[in-house]
C-alpha positions as CSV (number, residue, x, y, z in Angstrom):
1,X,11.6,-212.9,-27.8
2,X,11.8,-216.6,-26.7
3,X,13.1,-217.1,-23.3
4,X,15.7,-219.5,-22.6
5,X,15.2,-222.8,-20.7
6,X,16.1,-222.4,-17.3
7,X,15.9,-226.0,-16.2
8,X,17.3,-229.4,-17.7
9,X,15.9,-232.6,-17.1
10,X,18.1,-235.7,-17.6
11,X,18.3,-239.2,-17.9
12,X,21.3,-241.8,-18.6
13,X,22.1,-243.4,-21.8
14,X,21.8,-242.0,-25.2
15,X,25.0,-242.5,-26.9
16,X,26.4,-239.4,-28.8
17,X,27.1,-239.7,-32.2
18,X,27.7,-237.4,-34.9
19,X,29.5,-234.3,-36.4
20,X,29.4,-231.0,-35.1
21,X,31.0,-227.8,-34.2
22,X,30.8,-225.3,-31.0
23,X,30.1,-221.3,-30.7
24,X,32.4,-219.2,-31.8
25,X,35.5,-219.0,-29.3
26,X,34.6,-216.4,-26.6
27,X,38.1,-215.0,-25.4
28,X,38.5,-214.1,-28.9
29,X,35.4,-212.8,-29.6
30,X,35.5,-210.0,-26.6
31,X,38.6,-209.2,-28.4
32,X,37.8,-208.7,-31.5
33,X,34.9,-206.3,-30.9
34,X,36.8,-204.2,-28.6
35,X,40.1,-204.0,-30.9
36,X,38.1,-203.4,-33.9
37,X,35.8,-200.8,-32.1
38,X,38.9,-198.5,-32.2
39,X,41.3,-200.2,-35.0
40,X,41.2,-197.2,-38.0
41,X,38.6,-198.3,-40.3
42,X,36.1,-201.8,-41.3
43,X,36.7,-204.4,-39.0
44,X,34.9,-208.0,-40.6
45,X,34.0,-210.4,-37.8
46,X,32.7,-213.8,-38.5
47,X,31.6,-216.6,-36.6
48,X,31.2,-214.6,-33.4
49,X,30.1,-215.7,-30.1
50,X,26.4,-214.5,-30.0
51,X,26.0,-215.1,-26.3
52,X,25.7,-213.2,-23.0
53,X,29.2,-212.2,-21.2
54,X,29.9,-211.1,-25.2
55,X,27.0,-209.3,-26.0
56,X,27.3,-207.6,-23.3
57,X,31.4,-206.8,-24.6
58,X,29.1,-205.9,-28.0
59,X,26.7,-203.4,-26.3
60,X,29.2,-201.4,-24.7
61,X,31.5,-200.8,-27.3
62,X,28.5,-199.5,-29.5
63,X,28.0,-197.1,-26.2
64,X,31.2,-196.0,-26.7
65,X,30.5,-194.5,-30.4
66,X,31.4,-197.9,-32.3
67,X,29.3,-198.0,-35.8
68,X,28.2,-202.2,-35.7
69,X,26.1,-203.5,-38.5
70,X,25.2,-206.8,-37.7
71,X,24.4,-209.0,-40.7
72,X,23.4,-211.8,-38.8
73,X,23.6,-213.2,-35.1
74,X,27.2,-214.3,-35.6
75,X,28.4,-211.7,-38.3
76,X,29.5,-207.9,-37.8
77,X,31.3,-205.4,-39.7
78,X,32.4,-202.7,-37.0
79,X,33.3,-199.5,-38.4
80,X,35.7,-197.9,-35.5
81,X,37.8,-195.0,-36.0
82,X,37.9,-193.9,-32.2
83,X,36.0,-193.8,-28.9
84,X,33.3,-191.8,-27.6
85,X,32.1,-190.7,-24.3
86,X,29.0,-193.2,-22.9
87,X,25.9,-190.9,-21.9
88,X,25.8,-193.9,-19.3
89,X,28.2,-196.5,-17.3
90,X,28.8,-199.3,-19.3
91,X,27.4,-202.6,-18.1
92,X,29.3,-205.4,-18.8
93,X,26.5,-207.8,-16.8
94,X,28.4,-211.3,-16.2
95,X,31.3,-210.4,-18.2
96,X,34.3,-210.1,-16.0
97,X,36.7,-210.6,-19.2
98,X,35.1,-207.6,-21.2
99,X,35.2,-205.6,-17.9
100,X,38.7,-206.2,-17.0
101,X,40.2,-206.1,-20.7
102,X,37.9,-202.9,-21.1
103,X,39.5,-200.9,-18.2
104,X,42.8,-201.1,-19.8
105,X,41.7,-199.5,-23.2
106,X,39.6,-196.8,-21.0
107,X,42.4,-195.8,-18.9
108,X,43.8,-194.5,-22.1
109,X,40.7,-192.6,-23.1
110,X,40.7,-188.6,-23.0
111,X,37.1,-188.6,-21.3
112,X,36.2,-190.2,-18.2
113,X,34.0,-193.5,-17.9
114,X,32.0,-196.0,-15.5
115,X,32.5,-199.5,-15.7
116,X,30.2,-201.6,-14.2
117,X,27.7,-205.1,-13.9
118,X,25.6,-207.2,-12.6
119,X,25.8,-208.1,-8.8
120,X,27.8,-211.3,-9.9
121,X,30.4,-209.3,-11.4
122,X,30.3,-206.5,-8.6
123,X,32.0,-209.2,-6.2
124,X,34.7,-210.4,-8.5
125,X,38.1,-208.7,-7.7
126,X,39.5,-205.3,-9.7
127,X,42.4,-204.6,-7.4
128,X,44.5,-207.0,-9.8
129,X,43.9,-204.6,-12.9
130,X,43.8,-201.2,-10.7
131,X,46.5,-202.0,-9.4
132,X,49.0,-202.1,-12.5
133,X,47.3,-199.9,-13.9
134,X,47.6,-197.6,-11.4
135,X,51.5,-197.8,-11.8
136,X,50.5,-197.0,-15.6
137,X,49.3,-193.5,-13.5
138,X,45.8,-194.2,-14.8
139,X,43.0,-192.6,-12.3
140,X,41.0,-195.2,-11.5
141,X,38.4,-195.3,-8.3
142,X,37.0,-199.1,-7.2
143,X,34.3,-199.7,-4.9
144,X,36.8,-201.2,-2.3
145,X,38.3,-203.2,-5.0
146,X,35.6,-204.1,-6.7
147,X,33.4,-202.4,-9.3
148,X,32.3,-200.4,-10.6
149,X,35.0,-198.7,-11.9
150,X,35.3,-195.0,-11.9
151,X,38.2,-194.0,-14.3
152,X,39.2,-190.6,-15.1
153,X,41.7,-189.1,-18.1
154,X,44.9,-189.4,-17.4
155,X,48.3,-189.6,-19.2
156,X,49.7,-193.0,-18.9
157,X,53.3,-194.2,-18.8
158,X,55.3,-197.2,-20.0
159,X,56.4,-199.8,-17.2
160,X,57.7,-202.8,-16.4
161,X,55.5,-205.0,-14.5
162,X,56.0,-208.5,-13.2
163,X,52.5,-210.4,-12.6
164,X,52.4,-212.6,-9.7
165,X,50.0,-214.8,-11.2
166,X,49.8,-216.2,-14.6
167,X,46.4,-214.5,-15.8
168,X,45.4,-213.9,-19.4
169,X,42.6,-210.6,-18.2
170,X,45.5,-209.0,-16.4
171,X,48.3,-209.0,-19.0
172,X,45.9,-208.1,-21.8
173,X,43.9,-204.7,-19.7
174,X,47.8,-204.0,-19.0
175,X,49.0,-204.6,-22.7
176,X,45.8,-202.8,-24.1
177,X,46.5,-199.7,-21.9
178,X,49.9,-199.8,-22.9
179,X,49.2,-198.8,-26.2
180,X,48.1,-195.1,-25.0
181,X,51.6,-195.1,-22.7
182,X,54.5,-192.9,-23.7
183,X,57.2,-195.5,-24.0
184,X,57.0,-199.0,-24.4
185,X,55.0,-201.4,-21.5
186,X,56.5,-204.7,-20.4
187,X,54.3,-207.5,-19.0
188,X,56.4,-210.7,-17.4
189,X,54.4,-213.3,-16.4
190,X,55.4,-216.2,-14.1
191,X,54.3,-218.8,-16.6
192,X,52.0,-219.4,-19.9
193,X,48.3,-217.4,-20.2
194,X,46.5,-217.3,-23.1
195,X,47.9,-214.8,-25.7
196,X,45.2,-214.3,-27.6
197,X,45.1,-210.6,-27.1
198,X,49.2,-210.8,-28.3
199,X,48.2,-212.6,-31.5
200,X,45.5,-210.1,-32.6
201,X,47.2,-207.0,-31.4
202,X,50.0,-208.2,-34.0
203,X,47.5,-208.9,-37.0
204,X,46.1,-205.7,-36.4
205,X,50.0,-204.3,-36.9
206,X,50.9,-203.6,-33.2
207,X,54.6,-203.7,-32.3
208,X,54.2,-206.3,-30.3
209,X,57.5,-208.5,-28.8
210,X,57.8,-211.8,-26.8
211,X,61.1,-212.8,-24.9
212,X,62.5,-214.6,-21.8
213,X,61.6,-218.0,-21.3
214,X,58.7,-219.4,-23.1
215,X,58.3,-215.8,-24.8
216,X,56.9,-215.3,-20.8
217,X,58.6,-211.4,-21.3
218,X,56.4,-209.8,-23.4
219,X,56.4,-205.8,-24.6
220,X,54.0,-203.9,-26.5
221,X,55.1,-200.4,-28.2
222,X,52.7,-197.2,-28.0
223,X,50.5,-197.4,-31.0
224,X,46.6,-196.1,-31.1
225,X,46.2,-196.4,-35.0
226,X,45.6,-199.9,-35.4
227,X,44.5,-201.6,-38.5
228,X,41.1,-203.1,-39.4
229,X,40.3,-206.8,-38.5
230,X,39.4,-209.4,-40.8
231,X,38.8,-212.5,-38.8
232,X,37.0,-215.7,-38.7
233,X,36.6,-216.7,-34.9
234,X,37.9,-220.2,-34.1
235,X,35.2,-222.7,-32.4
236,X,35.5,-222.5,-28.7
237,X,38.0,-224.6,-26.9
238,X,36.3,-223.9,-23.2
239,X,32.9,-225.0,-24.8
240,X,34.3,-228.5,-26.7
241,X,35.3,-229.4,-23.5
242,X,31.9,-230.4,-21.8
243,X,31.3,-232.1,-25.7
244,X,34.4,-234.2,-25.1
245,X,34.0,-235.2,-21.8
246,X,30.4,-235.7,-21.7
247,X,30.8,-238.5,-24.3
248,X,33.9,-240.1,-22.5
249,X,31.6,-240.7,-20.2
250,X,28.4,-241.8,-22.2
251,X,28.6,-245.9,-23.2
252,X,29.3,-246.5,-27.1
253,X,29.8,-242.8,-27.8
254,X,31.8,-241.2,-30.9
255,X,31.7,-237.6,-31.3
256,X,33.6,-235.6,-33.8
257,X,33.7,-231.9,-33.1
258,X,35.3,-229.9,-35.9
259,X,37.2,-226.0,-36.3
260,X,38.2,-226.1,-32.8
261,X,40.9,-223.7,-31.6
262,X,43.7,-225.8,-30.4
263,X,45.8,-222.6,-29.0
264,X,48.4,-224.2,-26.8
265,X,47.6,-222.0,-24.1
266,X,43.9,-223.1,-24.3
267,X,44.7,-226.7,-25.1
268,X,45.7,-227.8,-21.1
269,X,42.1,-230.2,-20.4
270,X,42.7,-232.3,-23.9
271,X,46.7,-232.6,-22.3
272,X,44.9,-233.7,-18.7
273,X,42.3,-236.5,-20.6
274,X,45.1,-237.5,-22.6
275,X,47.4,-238.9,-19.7
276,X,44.3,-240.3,-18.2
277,X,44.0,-242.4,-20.8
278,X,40.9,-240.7,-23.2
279,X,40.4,-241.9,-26.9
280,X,40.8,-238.6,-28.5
281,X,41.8,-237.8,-31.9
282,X,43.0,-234.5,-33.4
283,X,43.5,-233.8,-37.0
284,X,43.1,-231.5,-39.8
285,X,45.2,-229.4,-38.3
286,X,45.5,-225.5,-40.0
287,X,45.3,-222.3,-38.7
288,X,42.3,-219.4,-38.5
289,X,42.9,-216.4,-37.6
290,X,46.2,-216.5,-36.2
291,X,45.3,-219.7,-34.2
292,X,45.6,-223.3,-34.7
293,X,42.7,-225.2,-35.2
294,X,41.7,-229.1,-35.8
295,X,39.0,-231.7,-35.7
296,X,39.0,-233.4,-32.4
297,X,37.1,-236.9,-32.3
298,X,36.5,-238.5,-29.2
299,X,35.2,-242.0,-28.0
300,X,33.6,-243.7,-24.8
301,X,37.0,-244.2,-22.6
302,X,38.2,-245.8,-19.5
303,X,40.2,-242.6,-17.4
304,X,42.7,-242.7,-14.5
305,X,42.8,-240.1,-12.1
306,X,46.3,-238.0,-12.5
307,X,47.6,-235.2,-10.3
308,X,47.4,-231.6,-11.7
309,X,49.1,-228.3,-10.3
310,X,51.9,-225.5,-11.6
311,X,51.4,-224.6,-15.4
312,X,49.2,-226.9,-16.7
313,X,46.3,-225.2,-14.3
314,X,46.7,-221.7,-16.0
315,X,46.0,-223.4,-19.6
316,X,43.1,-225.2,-18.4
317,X,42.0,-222.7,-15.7
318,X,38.3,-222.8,-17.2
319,X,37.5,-226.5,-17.6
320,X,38.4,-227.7,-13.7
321,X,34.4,-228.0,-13.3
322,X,34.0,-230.2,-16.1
323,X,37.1,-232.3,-15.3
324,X,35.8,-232.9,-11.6
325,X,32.6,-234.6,-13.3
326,X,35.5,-236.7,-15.5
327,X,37.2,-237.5,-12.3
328,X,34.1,-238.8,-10.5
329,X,34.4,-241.5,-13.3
330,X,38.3,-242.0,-13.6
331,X,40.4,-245.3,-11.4
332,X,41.9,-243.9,-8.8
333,X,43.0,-240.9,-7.6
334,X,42.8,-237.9,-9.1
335,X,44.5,-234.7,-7.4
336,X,44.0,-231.1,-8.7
337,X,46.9,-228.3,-6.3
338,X,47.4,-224.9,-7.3
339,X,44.2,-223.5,-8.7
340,X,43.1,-221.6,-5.9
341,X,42.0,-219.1,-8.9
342,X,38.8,-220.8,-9.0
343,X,37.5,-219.4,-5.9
344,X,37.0,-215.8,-7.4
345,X,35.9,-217.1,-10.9
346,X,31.9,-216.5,-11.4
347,X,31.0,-218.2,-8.6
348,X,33.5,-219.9,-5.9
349,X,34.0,-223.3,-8.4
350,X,35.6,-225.2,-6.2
351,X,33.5,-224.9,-3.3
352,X,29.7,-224.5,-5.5
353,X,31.0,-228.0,-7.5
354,X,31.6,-230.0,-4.6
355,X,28.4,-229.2,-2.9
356,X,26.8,-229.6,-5.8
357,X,28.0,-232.8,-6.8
358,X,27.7,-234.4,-3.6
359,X,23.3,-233.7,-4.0
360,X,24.0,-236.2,-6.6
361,X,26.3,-239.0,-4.7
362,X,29.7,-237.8,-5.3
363,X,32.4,-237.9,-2.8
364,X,34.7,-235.3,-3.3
365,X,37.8,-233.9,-0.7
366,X,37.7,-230.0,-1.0
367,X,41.3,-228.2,-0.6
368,X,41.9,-224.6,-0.3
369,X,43.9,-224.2,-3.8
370,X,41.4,-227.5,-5.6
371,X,40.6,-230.8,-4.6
372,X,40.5,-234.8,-4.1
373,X,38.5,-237.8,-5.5
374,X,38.5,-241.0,-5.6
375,X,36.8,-243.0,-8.4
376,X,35.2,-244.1,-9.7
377,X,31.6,-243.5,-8.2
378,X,28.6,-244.0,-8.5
379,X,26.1,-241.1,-9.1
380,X,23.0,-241.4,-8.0
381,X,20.5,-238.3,-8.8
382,X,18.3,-235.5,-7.8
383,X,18.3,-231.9,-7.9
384,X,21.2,-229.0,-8.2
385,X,22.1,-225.2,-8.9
386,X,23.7,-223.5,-11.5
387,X,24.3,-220.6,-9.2
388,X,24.4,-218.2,-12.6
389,X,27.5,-219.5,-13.8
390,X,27.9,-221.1,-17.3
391,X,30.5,-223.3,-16.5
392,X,29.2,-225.0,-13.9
393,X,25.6,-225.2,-15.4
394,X,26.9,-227.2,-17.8
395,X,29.1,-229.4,-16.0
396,X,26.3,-230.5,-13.8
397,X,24.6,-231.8,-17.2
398,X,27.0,-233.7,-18.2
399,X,27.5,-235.2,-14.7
400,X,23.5,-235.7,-14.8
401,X,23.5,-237.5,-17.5
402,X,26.1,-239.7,-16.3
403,X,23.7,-240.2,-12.5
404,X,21.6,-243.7,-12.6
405,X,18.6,-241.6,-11.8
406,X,19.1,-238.6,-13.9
407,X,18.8,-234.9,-12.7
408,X,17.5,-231.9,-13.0
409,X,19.8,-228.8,-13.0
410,X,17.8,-225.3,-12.5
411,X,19.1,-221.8,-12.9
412,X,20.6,-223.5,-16.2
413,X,20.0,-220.5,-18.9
414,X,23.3,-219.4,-17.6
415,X,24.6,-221.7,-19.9
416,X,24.3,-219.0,-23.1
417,X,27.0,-217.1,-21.2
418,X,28.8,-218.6,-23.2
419,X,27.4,-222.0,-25.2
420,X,24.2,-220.5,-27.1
421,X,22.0,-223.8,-27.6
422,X,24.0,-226.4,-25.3
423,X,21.2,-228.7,-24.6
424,X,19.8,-228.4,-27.8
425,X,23.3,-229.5,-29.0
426,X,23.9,-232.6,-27.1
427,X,20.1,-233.4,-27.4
428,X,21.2,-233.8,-31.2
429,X,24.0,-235.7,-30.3
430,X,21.6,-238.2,-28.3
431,X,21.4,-236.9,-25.1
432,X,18.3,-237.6,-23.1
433,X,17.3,-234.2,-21.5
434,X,14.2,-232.2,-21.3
435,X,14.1,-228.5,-21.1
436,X,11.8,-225.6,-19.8
């Protein structure tokens, strides 16, 4: 098997131009796999994400007894019809969506199981799922709130629970076990996370109910005979965004990126370049699989910096690393409060991207809950880390290729965590970069 390239060489200049389209989207690709692994019957997936986190997703489901014929790399009929014991624990590797989301289906199981990863994963904290689920009276044993997870049979019951945060992972392992409770479970989150899990659970004929404010009150019903899938993924939101800003930035670039999911709960970092002033365009708006999508076509802009905090950081939670590398460019000042999340993401983003940054130039003001800059500045070059985490792998390309001297960005193959073939897709855009 061809390894991928672990380092990217790059150089300014090289307008992007062209039409093109991203990876399938990768929230709903865990999904999709893990509903359809125990949905009654053929599940049809197409235009999965073939990457690592959901491979990973992928390999333990089939662990778990799930019949997956794969037709091609981005193709899978999943023949489900109920779990199975694993002769092993499952390892999610990097995946800290499929881990979480997976420990609320498990905690409903009728044998026990181990969830665990790599040692990335093994420090991100658990002690948000156990904990709910706990009050769900699932028997669940962390490794001082971490994994792996040791979960045990258990009969599960129907609650009310009121998140402190807004977090997409934690409503859905709670919503997901809720469907093996023995009255209905009630999720109330403080503000807007995605809902994709919510908008496949209905499709695949959950009972399934959103109320309060903003549908921020949401309740699923007890149901463990789903319905197939039939499903077409959206292109990734998370992964346009490096497309998008990346040719903000580049001189005399226009980029149309096409079949992107425009969820509004996903749609936060094309809100934030629109106040600061980016020529972005969105049409052909329809909808794919119970989301909206549209064409998004973007030109070479001039930003401001904004401030950013409350809501607006849960829709865009994902794409702060590549909005500090559109910051570094913007007038004036831009301000990001609030997202304190981002220090137990992969890697420590706020802290990894500001050291980072600054081994190419950038001055940047570090804050416990995000940060400060001041542009715009000038990058000059030289050599940084991906630290094995996709997102910021790829925003140190894009802010490379932006630096007057180039860079070179190592421990990149991170990168097909989640964007299978992102150099090679900006390379055909224009980009100048190298890899090996």
């Amino acid at each position: 098997m061809k390894s991928k390239p672990n380092q990217f060489r790059l150089r300014p200049g090289g307008a992007l131009r062209g039409e093109l389209t991203v990876p399938g989207d990768k929230s709903i690709s865990h999904r999709a796999v893990m509903l359809a692994a125990f949905a009654r019957g053929q599940s049809e997936i197409r235009n999965w994400l073939a990457a690592g986190d959901t491979e990973a997703t992928l390999g333990a489901m089939r662990d778990l007894g799930a019949n997956i014929e794969r037709h091609d790399a981005t193709t899978l009929s999943i023949e489900g019809g109920g779990l199975r014991q694993s002769a092993s624990p499952l390892n999610l590797m990097n995946a800290g969506t499929g881990l979480r989301l997976l420990a609320g289906i498990m905690a409903g199981q009728d044998f026990p199981s181990v969830l665990d990863g790599s040692a990335q994963l093994r420090r991100r904290p658990m002690k948000r799922i156990t904990d709910p689920l706990g009050l769900m009276g699932a028997d669940i044993e962390s490794n001082g709130g971490r994994c792996p997870l040791h979960i045990r049979p258990a009969k599960l019951r129907g609650i009310t629970y009121e998140m402190p945060i807004a977090s997409a992972q934690v409503k859905s392992a709670i919503l997901l076990a809720g469907l093996y409770g023995d009255a209905p479970t009630t999720v109330i989150q403080p503000g807007p996370a995605r809902d994709h899990t919510e908008r496949m659970l209905r499709a695949l004929g959950a009972e399934i109910r959103e109320d309060g404010v903003d549908g921020n009150t949401i309740t699923v019903h007890p149901n463990a005979n789903l319905s197939p899938l039939d499903i077409t993924v959206p292109g990734d939101a998370s992964s346009a965004a490096f497309l998008l800003v990346a040719a903000l930035l580049t001189p005399n670039s226009d980029l149309l990126i096409s079949g992107v999911n425009l969820n509004p709960t996903r749609a936060g970092l094309l809100d934030v370049l629109d106040e600061m002033g980016a020529n972005i365009e969105v049409s052909n708006l329809a909808e794919q699989a119970g989301e909206p999508i549209g064409d998004i076509r973007v030109k070479t802009s001039a930003l401001r910096g904004i401030e950013i905090g409350g809501e607006m950081v849960v829709r865009m939670i994902d794409e702060f690393p590549i909005l500090m590398v559109a910051a570094l460019q913007a007038e004036g000042e831009t301000l990001v409060r609030d997202a304190r999340e981002l220090r137990v993401k992969e890697t420590d983003r706020i802290a990894v991207m500001a050291a980072e940054l600054r081994k190419l130039g950038a001055e940047i003001e570090e804050r416990d809950d995000g940060f400060r800059i001041i542009g715009p500045q000038h990058l000059t070059g030289g050599q940084v880390d991906g630290h094995d985490d996709h997102r910021i792998a790829m925003s140190l390309t894009v802010a490379g290729l932006n630096a007057a001297e180039g860079a070179i960005v190592t421990d990149a193959a991170c990168a097909g965590d989640s964007f299978p073939g992102f150099a090679e897709t900006l390379m055909r855009c224009g980009a100048n970069i190298i890899t090996s």
